[in-house]
KOLLOVEX-508312 format. One record per residue (C-alpha): y, z, x; residue in three letters; residue number from 0. Coordinates in nm, 3 decimals, m for minus. Layout:
<lodren yy="Y" zz="Z" xx="X" code="ALA" pos="NUM"/>
...
***
This chain:
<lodren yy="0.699" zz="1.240" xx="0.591" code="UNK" pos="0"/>
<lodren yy="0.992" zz="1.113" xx="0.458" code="UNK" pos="1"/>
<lodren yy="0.786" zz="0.859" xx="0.222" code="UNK" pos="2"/>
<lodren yy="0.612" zz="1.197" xx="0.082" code="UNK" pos="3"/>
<lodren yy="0.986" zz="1.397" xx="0.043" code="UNK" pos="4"/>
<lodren yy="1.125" zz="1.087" xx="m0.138" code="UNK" pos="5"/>
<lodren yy="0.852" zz="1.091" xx="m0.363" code="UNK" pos="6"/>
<lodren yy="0.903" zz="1.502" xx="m0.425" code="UNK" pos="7"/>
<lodren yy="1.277" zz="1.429" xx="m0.496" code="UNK" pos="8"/>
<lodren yy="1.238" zz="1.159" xx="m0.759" code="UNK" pos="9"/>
<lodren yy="1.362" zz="0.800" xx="m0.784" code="UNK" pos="10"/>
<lodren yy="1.734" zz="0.754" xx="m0.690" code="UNK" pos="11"/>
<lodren yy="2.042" zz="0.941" xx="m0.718" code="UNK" pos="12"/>
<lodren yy="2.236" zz="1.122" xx="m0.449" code="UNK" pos="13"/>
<lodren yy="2.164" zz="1.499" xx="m0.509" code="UNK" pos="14"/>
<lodren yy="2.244" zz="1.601" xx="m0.115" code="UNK" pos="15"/>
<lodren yy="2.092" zz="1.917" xx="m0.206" code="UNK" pos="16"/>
<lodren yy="1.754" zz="1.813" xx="m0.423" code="UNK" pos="17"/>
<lodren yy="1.705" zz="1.602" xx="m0.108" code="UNK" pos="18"/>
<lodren yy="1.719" zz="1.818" xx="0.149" code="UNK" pos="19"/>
<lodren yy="1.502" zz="2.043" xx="0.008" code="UNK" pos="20"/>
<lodren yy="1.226" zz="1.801" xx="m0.082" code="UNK" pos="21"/>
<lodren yy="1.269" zz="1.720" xx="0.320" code="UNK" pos="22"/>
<lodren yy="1.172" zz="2.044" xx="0.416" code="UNK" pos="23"/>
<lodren yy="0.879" zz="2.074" xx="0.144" code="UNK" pos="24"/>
<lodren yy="0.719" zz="1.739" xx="0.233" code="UNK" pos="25"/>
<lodren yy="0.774" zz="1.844" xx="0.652" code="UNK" pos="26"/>
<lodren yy="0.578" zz="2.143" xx="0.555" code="UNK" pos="27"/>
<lodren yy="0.265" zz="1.943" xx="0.357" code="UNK" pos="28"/>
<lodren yy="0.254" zz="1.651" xx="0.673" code="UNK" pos="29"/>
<lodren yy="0.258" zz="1.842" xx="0.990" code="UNK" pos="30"/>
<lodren yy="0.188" zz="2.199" xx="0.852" code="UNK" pos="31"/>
<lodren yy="0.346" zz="2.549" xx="0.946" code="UNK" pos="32"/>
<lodren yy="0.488" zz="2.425" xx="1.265" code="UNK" pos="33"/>
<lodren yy="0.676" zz="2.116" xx="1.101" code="UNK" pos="34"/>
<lodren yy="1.073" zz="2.216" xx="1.052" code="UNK" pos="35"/>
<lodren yy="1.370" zz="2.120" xx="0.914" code="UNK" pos="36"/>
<lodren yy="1.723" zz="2.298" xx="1.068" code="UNK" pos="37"/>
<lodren yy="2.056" zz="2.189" xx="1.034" code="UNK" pos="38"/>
<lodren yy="2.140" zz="2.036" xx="1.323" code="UNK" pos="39"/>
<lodren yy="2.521" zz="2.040" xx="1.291" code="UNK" pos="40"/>
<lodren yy="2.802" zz="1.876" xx="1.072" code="UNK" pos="41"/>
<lodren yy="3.003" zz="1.553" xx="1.121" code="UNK" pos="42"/>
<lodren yy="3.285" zz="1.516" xx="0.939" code="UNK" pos="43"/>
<lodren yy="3.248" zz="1.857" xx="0.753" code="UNK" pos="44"/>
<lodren yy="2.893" zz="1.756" xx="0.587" code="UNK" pos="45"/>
<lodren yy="2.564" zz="1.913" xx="0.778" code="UNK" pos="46"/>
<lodren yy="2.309" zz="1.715" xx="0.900" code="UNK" pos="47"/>
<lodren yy="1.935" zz="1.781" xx="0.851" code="UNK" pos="48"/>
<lodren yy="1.725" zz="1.658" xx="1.115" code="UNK" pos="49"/>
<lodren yy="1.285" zz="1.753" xx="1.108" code="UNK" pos="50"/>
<lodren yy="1.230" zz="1.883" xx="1.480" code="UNK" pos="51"/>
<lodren yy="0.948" zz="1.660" xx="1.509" code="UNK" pos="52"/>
<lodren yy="1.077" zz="1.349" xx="1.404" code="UNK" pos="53"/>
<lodren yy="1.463" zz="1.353" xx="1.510" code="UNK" pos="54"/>
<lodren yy="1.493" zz="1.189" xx="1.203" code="UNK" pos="55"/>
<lodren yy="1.740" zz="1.418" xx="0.953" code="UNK" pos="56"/>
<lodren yy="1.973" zz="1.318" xx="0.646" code="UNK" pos="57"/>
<lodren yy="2.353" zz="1.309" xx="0.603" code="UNK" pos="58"/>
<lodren yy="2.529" zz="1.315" xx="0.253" code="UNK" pos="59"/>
<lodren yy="2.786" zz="1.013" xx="0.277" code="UNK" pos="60"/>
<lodren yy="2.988" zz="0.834" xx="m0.028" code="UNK" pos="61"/>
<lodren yy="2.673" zz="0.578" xx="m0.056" code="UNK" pos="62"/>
<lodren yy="2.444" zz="0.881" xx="m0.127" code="UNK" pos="63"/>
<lodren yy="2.189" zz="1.052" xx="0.081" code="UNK" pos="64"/>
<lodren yy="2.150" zz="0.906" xx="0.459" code="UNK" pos="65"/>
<lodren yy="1.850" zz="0.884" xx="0.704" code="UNK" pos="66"/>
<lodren yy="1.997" zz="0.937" xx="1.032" code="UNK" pos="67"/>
<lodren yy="1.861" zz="0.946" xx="1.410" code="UNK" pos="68"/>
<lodren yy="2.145" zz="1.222" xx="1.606" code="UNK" pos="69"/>
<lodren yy="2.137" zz="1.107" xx="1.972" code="UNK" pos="70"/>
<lodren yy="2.209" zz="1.321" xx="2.243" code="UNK" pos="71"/>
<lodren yy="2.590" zz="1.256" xx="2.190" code="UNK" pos="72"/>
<lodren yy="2.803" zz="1.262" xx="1.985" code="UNK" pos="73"/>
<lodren yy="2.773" zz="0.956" xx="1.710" code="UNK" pos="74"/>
<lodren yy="2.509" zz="0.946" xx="1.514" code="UNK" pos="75"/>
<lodren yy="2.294" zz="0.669" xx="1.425" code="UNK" pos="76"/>
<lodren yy="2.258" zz="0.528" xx="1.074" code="UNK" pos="77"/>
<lodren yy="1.902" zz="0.396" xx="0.950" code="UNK" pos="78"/>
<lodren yy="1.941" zz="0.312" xx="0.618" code="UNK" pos="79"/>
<lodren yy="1.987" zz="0.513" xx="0.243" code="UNK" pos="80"/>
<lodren yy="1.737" zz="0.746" xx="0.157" code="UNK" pos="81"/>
<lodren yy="1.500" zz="0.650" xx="m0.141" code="UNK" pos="82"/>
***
């Protein structure tokens, strides 16, 4: 899924906002009607975007657009850049 919304967004930058809504277009075309994308919260100020399926959501930081994994608590967990 998130292979298939890089791939909608384009190659590189940091556009928080292309990003999250190629996220929520690719979610749709994997797991169908029922896949979704909802803002899970904010850290910091910024919202976080997590796919209910996956627990897997993005986080705009100063190194660009984030994959992140939002545990239970309160951290959240860093996986790498999106790309």
């Amino acid at each position: 899924m998130f292979s298939r919304a890089a791939e909608l967004a384009g190659e590189g930058g940091s556009d928080f906002a292309k990003h999250s809504g190629a996220l929520s277009r690719a979610t749709a075309e994997v797991i169908g009607p029922s896949g979704k994308v909802d803002k899970l919260g904010e850290v910091g100020g910024h919202p976080i975007f997590v796919s209910q399926r996956s627990r897997v959501g993005i986080f705009p930081s100063g190194q660009g657009t984030l994959l992140v994994r939002p545990p239970a608590g309160e951290a959240v967990q860093e996986l790498g850049l999106y790309r």
